[in-house]
C-alpha positions as CSV (number, residue, x, y, z in Angstrom):
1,X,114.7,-31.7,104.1
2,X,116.2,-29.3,106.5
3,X,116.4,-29.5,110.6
4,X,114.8,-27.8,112.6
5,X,114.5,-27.6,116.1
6,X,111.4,-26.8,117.6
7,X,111.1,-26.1,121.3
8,X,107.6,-26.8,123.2
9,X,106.3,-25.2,126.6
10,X,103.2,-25.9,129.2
11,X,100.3,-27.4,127.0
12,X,101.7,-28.0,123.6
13,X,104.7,-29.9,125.6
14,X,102.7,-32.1,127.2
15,X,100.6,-32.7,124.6
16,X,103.5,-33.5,122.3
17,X,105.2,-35.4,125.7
18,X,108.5,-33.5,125.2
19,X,110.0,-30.2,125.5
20,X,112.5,-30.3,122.2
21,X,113.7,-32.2,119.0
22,X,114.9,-31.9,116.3
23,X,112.6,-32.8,112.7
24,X,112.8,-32.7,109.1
25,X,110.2,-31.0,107.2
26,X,110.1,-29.5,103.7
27,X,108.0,-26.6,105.3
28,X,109.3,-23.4,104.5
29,X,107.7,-21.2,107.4
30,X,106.5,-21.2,111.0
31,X,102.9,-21.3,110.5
32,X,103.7,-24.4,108.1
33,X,105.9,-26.0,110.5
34,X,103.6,-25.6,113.6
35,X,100.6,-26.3,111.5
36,X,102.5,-29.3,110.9
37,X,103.6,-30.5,114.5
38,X,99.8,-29.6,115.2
39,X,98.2,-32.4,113.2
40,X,101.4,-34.5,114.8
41,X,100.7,-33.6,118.5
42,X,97.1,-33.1,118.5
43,X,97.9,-28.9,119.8
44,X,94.4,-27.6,120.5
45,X,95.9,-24.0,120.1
46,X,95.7,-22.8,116.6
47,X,98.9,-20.5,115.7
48,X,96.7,-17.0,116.0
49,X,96.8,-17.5,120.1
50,X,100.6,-18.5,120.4
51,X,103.6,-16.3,119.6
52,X,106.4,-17.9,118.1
53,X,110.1,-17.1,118.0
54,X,112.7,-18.1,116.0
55,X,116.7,-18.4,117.1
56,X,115.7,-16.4,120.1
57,X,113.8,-13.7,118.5
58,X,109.7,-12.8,118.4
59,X,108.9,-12.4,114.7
60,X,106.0,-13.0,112.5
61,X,104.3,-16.4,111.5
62,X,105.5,-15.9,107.9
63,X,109.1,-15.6,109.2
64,X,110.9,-18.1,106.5
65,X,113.0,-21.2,108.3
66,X,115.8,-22.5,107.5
67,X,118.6,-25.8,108.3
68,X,119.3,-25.5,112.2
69,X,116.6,-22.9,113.3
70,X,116.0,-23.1,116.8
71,X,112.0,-22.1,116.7
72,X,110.2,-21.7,119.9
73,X,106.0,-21.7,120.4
74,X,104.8,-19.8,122.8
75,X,101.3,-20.3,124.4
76,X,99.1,-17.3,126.3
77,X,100.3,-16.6,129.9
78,X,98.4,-16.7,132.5
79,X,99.0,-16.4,136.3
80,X,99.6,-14.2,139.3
């Protein structure tokens, strides 16, 4: 099972109380693996409202991981 190292901010942080790990999975891509932390952490955001990037870079939900990904979940933005 590889490592991956997912990276939380504002509500899926502090609903999973932490801002990084790193976890095993046998998941093979980023909807899989947040799908996964989000039966974990309780996320109340499904995947279609966050964006996700992986080793710095925006990319698709299908985007394929692999040992040592740094993969980062974005929630909407709000503000002013």
């Amino acid at each position: 099972m590889p490592g991956i190292e997912p990276e939380y901010f504002a509500q899926p942080g502090e609903q999973a109380g932490r801002r990084a790990e790193t976890r095993e999975t046998s998941v093979t891509t980023a909807v899989a693996f947040y799908e996964e932390l989000r039966v974990a952490y309780g996320f109340a955001l499904p995947a279609g409202q966050m964006r996700v990037a992986v080793n710095a870079a925006f990319c698709p939900w299908t985007r394929s991981l692999k040992e040592g990904d740094h993969v980062v979940f974005i929630p909407p933005v709000s503000g002013g």
